[in-house]
C-alpha positions as CSV (number, residue, x, y, z in Angstrom):
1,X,-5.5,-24.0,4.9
2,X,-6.0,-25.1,8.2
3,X,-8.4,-24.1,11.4
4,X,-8.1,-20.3,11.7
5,X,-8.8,-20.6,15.1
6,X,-5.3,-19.2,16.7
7,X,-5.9,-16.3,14.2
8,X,-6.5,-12.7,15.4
9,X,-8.2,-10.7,12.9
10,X,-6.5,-7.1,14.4
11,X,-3.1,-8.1,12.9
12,X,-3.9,-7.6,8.9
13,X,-2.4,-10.5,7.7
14,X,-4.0,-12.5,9.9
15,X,-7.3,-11.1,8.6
16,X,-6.6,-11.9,5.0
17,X,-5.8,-15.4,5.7
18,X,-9.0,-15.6,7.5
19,X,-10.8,-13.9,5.2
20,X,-9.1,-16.4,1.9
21,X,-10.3,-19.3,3.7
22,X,-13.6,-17.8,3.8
23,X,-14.3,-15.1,1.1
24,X,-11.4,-16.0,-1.4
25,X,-12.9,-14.3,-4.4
26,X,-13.9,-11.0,-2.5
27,X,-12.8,-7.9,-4.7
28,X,-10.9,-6.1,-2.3
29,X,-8.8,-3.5,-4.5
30,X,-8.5,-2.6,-7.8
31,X,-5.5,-0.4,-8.6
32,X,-6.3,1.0,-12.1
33,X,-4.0,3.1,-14.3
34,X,-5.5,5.1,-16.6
35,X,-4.5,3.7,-20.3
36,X,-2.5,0.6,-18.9
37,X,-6.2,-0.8,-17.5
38,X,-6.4,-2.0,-14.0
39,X,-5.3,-4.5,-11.5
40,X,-7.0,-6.2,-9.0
41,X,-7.3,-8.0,-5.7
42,X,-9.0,-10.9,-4.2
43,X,-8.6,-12.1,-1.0
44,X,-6.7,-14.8,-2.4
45,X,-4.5,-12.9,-4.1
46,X,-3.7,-11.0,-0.9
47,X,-2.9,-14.2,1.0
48,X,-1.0,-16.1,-1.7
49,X,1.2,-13.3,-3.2
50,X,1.8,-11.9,0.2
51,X,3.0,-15.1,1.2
52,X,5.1,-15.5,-1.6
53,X,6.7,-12.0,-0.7
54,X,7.1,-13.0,2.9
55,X,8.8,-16.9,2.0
56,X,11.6,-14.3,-0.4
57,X,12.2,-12.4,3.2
58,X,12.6,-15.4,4.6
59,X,15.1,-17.4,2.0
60,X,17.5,-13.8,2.0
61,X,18.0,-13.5,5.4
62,X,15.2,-11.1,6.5
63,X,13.1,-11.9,9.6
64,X,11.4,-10.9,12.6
65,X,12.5,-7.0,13.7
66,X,14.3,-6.1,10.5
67,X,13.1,-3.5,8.2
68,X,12.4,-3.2,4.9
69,X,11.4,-0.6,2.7
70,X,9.2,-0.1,-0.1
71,X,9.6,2.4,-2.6
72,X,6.7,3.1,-5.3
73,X,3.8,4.6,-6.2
74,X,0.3,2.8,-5.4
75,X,0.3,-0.6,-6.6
76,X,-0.5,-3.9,-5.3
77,X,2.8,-5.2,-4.5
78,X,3.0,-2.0,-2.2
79,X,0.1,-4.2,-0.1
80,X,1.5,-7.4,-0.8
81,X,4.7,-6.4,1.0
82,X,2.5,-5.1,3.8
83,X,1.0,-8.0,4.4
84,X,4.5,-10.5,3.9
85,X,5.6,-8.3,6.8
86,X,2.9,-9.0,9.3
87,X,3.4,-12.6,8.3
88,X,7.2,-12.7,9.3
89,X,7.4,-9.4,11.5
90,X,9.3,-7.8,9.6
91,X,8.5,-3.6,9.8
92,X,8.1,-2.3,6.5
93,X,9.5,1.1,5.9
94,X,7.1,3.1,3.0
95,X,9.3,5.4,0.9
96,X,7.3,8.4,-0.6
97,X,7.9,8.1,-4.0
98,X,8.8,11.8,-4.8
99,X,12.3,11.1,-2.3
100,X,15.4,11.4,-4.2
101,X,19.0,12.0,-3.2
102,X,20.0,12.7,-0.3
103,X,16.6,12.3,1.8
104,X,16.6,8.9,0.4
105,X,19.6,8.1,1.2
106,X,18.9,9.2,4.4
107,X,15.8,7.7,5.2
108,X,17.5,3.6,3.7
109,X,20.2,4.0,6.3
110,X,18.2,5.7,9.2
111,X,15.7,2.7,8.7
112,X,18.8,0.1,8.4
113,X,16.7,-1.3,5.9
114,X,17.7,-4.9,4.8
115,X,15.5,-5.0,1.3
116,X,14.0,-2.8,-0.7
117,X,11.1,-3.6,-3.0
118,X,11.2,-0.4,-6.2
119,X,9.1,-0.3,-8.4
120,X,11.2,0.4,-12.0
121,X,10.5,3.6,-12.7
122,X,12.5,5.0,-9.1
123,X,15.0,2.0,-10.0
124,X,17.5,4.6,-11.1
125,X,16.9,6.7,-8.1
126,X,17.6,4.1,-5.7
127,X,20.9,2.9,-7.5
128,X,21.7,6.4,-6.9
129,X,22.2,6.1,-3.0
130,X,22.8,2.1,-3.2
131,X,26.4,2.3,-2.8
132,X,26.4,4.0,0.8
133,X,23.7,1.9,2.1
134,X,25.7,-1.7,2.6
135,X,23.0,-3.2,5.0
136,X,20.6,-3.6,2.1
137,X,21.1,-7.7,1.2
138,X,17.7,-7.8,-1.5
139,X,16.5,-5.0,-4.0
140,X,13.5,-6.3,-5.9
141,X,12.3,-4.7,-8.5
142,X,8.5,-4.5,-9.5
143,X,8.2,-4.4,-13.4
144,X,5.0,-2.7,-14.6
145,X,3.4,-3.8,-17.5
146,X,2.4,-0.3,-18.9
147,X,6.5,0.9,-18.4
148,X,8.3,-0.8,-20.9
149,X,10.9,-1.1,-18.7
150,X,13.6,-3.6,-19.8
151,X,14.8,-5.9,-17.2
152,X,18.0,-5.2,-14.7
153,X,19.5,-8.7,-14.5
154,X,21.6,-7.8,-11.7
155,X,18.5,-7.3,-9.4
156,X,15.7,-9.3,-8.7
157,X,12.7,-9.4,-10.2
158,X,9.2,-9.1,-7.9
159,X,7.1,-10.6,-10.9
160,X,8.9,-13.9,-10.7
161,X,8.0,-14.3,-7.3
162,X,4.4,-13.3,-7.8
163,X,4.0,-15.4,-10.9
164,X,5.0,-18.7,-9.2
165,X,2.1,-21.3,-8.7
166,X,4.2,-23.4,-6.0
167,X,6.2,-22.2,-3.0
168,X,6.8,-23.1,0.5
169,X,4.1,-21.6,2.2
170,X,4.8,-19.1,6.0
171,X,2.9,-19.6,8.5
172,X,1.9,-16.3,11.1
173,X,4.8,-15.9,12.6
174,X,3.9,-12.9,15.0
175,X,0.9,-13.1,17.4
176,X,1.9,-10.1,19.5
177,X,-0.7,-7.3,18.3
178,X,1.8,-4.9,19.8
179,X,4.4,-5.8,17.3
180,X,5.7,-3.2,14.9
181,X,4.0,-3.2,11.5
182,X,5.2,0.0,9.8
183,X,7.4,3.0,10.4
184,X,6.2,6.1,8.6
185,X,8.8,9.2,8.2
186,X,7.5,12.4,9.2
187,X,7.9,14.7,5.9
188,X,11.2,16.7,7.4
189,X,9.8,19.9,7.4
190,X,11.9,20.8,10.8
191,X,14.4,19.0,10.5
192,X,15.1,15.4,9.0
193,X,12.3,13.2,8.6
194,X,11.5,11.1,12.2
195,X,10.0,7.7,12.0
196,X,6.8,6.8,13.8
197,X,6.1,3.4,14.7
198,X,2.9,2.0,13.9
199,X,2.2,-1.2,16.0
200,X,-0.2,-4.3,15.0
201,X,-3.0,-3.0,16.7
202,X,-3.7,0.4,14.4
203,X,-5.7,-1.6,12.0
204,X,-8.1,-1.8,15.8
205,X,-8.4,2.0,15.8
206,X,-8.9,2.2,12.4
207,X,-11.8,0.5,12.4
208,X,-13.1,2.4,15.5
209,X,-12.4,5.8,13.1
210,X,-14.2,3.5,10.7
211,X,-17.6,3.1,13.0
212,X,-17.7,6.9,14.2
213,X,-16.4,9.1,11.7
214,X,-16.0,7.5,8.1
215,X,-19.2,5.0,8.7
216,X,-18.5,3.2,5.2
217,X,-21.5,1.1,4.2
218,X,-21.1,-2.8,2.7
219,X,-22.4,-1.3,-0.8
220,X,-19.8,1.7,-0.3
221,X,-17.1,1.5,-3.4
222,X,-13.8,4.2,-2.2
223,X,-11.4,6.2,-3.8
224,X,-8.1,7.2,-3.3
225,X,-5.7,8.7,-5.0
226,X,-3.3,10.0,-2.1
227,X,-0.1,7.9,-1.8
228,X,-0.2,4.8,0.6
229,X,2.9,5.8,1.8
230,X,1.5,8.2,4.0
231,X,-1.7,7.8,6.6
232,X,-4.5,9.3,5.1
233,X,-5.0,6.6,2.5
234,X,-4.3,3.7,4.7
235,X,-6.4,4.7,7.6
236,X,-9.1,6.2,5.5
237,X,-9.4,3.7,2.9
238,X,-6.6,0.6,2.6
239,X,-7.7,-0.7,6.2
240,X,-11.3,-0.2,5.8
241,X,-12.0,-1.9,2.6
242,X,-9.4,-4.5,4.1
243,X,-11.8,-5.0,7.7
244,X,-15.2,-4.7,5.6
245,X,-14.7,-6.4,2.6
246,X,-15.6,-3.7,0.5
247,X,-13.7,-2.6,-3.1
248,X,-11.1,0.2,-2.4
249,X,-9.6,1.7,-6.1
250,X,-6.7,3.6,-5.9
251,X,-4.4,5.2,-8.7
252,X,-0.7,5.4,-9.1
253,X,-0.7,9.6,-8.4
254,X,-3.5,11.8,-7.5
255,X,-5.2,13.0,-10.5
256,X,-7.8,16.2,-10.3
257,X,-8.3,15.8,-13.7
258,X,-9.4,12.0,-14.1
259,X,-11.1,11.9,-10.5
260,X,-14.7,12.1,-11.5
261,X,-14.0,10.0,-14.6
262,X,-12.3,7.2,-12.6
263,X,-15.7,7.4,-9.9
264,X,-17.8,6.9,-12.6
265,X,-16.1,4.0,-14.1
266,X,-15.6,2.4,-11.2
267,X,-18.5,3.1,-9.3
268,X,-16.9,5.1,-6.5
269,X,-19.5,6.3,-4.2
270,X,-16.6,8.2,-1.8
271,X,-13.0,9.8,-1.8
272,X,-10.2,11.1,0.3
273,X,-8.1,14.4,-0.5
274,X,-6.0,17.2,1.2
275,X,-5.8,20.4,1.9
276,X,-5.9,22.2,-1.6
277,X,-6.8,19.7,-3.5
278,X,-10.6,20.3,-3.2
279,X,-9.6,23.8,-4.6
280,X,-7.7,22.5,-7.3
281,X,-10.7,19.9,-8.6
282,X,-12.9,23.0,-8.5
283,X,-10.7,24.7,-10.4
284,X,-10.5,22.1,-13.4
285,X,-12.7,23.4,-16.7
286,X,-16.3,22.8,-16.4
287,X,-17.5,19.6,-17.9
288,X,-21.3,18.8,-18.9
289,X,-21.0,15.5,-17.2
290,X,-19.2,17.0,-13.7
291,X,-22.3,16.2,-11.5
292,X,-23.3,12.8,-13.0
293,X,-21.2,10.7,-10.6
294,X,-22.3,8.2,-7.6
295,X,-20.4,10.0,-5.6
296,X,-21.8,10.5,-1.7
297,X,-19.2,11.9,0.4
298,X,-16.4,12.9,0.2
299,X,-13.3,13.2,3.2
300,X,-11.0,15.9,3.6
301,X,-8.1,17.8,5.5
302,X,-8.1,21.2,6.4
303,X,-9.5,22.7,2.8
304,X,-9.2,26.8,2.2
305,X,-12.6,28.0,1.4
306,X,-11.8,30.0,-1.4
């Protein structure tokens, strides 16, 4: 790679570039998965498989200002897609994974997403609405190795791309920190779902909410079960571990059952939750091992005290 110089470290691809020219072998997140072990990320692999991602954009006709959307639970080709974005400018679109029907149907064409990247278990969900969304030119799929999901020929497959050990590398493309990186749907509560746009420059405030509210340490290890799709676990841990170079481990779902198990394997010295959810990990069964953890803080929502 050559002198970073031009860089700017606010736009997150940017960053990991910067930070695989330096750092390369940096553990930056491991996504593990209970039974099916774990997967993790260097630096390296940010940059490389990212770029890899963002070359596919490029070669099927997606480029700066179109959107694409990604549709899975928390795994590393959710971050990967993230990042080929940035690269290209194109705004990636994250679909909650619980969306079926006729709110993802709506949310593909309000979007006027070009590609989607699913992973195979929500393949069938999204061939569901497919035929009412014609602006979509690219559905990769993302085949998980703990799925045994055969492969659909007709679509293309995300772990060819990732597996490749030569490609025509992107440059940055974008150098406009106020250019779109994201748009996250409201949940619809009132009404349909509403996109917000979320510009270059977040990852900026994010570490400001970083220096004055969550005030990680370098030896901090985070948790996060929450899905990426929606703010709490990007601002609060994605983006962090991302500026700092610390380890982030997330899992597929939210688990009040597993969460103390997966801090202690892992090390986790702080996690993120919602609203009830503190409830609902004091009300799992006691266990003789609950309070040997390394555990330090922990960040919440609104929580109901009893």
């Amino acid at each position: 790679m050559a002198t970073k110089a031009h860089l700017n470290p606010v736009i997150a691809s940017h960053l990991v570039e910067i930070k695989a020219d330096e750092i390369p072998d940096t553990l930056v997140y491991i996504f593990e998965q209970g039974d099916a072990g774990d997967e993790r990320c260097t630096y390296k692999d940010l940059y490389e498989n990212s770029n890899k991602i963002a070359r596919l954009f490029l070669d099927n006709g997606i480029d700066k200002g179109d959107t694409f959307a990604v549709f899975m639970k928390n795994y590393p080709e959710f971050v990967y897609a993230l990042l080929a974005g940035t690269t290209i400018g194109a705004i990636m679109v994250p679909i909650d994974p619980r969306s079926r029907g006729d709110k993802l149907r709506f949310l593909l064409h309000n979007c006027n997403a070009k590609a989607v990247i699913v992973e195979d278990e929500l393949l069938s969900s999204l061939e569901e609405v497919l035929p009412n969304l014609p602006a979509i030119k690219l559905v990769s799929v993302v085949y998980k190795k703990g799925h045994a999901i055969p492969v659909a020929d007709k679509y293309h497959a995300l772990n060819e791309t990732i597996e490749k050990t030569t490609w025509d590398t992107v440059d940055q493309m974008i150098m406009d920190v106020r250019h779109p990186m994201q748009i996250i749907y409201t949940s619809g509560t009132t009404g349909d779902p509403k996109g917000v746009a979320i510009r270059n420059n977040r990852t900026g405030l994010f570490n400001i909410l970083n220096s004055i509210v969550w005030r990680y340490q370098k030896d901090d290890i985070l948790y996060n079960g929450l899905s990426l799709t929606h703010g709490n676990a990007q601002a609060v841990t994605l983006f962090p571990a991302l500026s700092m170079g610390i380890t982030a481990v997330f899992s597929p779902r939210f688990t009040k059952s597993r969460i103390w198990d997966i801090c202690r394997k892992y090390g986790c010295t702080s996690f993120s939750l919602l609203g009830g959810m503190m409830a609902g990990i004091y009300n799992e069964p006691e266990k003789p091992d609950d309070a040997d953890n390394p555990v330090k803080v922990v960040i919440s929502a609104g929580t109901p005290t009893t």
